[in-house]
C-alpha positions in Angstrom: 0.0 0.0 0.0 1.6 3.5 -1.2 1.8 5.9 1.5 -0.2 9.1 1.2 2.0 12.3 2.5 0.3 15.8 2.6 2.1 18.7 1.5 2.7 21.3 4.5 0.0 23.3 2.8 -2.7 21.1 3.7 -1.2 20.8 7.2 -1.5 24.1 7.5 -5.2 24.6 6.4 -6.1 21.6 8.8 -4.8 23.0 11.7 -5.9 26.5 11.2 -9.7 25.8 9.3 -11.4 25.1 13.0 -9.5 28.6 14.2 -12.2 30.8 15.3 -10.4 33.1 18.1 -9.6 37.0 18.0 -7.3 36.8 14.9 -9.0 34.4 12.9 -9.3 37.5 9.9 -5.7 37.2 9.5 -4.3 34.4 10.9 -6.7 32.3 7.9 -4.0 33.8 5.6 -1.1 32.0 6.7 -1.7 29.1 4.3 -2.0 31.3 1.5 0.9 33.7 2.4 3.1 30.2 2.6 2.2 28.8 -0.6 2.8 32.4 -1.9 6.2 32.0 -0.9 6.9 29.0 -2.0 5.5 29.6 -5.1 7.7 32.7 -5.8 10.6 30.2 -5.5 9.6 28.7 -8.9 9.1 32.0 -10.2 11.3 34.4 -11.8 11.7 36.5 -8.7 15.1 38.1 -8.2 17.9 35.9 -7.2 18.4 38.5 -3.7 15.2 37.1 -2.6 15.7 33.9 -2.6 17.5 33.2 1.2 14.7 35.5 2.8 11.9 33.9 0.7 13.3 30.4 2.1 13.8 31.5 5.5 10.3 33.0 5.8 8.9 29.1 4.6 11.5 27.4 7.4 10.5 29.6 9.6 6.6 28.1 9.4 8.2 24.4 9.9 10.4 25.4 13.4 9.1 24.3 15.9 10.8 26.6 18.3 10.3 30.1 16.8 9.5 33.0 18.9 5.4 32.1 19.4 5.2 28.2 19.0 2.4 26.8 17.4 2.5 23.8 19.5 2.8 25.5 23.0 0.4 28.7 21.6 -1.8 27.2 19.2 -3.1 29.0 16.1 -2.0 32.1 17.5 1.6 30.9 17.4 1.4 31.4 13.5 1.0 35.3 14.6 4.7 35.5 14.1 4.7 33.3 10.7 2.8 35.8 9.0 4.8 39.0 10.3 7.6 37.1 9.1 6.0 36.6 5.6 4.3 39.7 4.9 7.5 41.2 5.7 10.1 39.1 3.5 6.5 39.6 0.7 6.9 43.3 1.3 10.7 43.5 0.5 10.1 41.4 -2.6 7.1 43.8 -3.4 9.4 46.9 -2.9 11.8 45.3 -6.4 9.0 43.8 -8.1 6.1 45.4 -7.1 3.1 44.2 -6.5 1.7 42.6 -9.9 4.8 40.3 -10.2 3.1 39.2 -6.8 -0.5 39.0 -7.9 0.7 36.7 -10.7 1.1 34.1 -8.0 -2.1 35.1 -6.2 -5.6 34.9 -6.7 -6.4 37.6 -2.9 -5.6 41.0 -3.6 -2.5 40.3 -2.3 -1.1 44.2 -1.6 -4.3 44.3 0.6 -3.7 41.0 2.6 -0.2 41.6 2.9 -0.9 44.8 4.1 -3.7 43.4 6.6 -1.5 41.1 8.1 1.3 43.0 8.5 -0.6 45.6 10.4 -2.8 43.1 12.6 0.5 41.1 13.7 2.3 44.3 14.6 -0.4 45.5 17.0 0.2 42.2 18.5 3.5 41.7 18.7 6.0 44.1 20.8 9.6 45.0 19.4 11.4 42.4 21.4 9.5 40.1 19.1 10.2 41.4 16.1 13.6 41.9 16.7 13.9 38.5 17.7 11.7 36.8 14.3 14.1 39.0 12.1 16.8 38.0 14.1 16.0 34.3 13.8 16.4 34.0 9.8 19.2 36.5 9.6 17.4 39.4 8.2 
């Protein structure tokens, strides 16, 4: 019998889709900002990008970043999506906003901008310093 593996993806949307706390407007787009990311690998996006675009998807896979999912729950993916709609942003301030949407069907400028917002009334600067930190931004 062949062995059935999800892709992280799915993982995600599984352990987020029965979400329905205080941030469940912007927490539902970490899946989405994910897959962005790792789409954008595949894509023609400049080569610069690349280490922050991989250390925004590693980042969703440690188990021990600065708000863990497995201690904190859904809302441990608070610091996830910072961490992507910030690397997203950089890549949006060379390639603007359309090379994005390409890999998109959300109006991405709006979620990214949604996110980025919601997570930073959240978390305090001791946090952020220590997500960029982590991935060596």
């Amino acid at each position: 019998m062949e062995a059935i593996f999800k892709d992280f993806y799915d993982t995600l949307i599984e352990n987020l889709e029965t979400y329905t706390g205080e941030y469940e407007s912007f927490i539902d787009y970490g899946p989405k900002l994910f897959k962005l990311l790792c789409d954008l690998l595949n894509s023609e996006v400049d080569r610069s990008f690349k280490l922050p675009i991989c250390g925004a998807i590693a980042y969703y896979v440690t188990p021990d970043d600065v708000i863990s999912e497995q201690v904190y729950g859904p809302y441990g993916y608070i610091d996830d999506i910072y961490l992507s709609s910030h690397v997203l942003k950089m890549v949006a301030s060379h390639h603007g906003y359309a090379f994005l949407k390409k890999h998109s069907s959300d109006d991405i400028e709006r979620v990214i901008d949604e996110c980025e917002r919601k997570s930073l009334e959240i978390l305090n600067e001791d946090e952020i310093k220590r997500i960029i930190d982590y991935i060596g931004l």
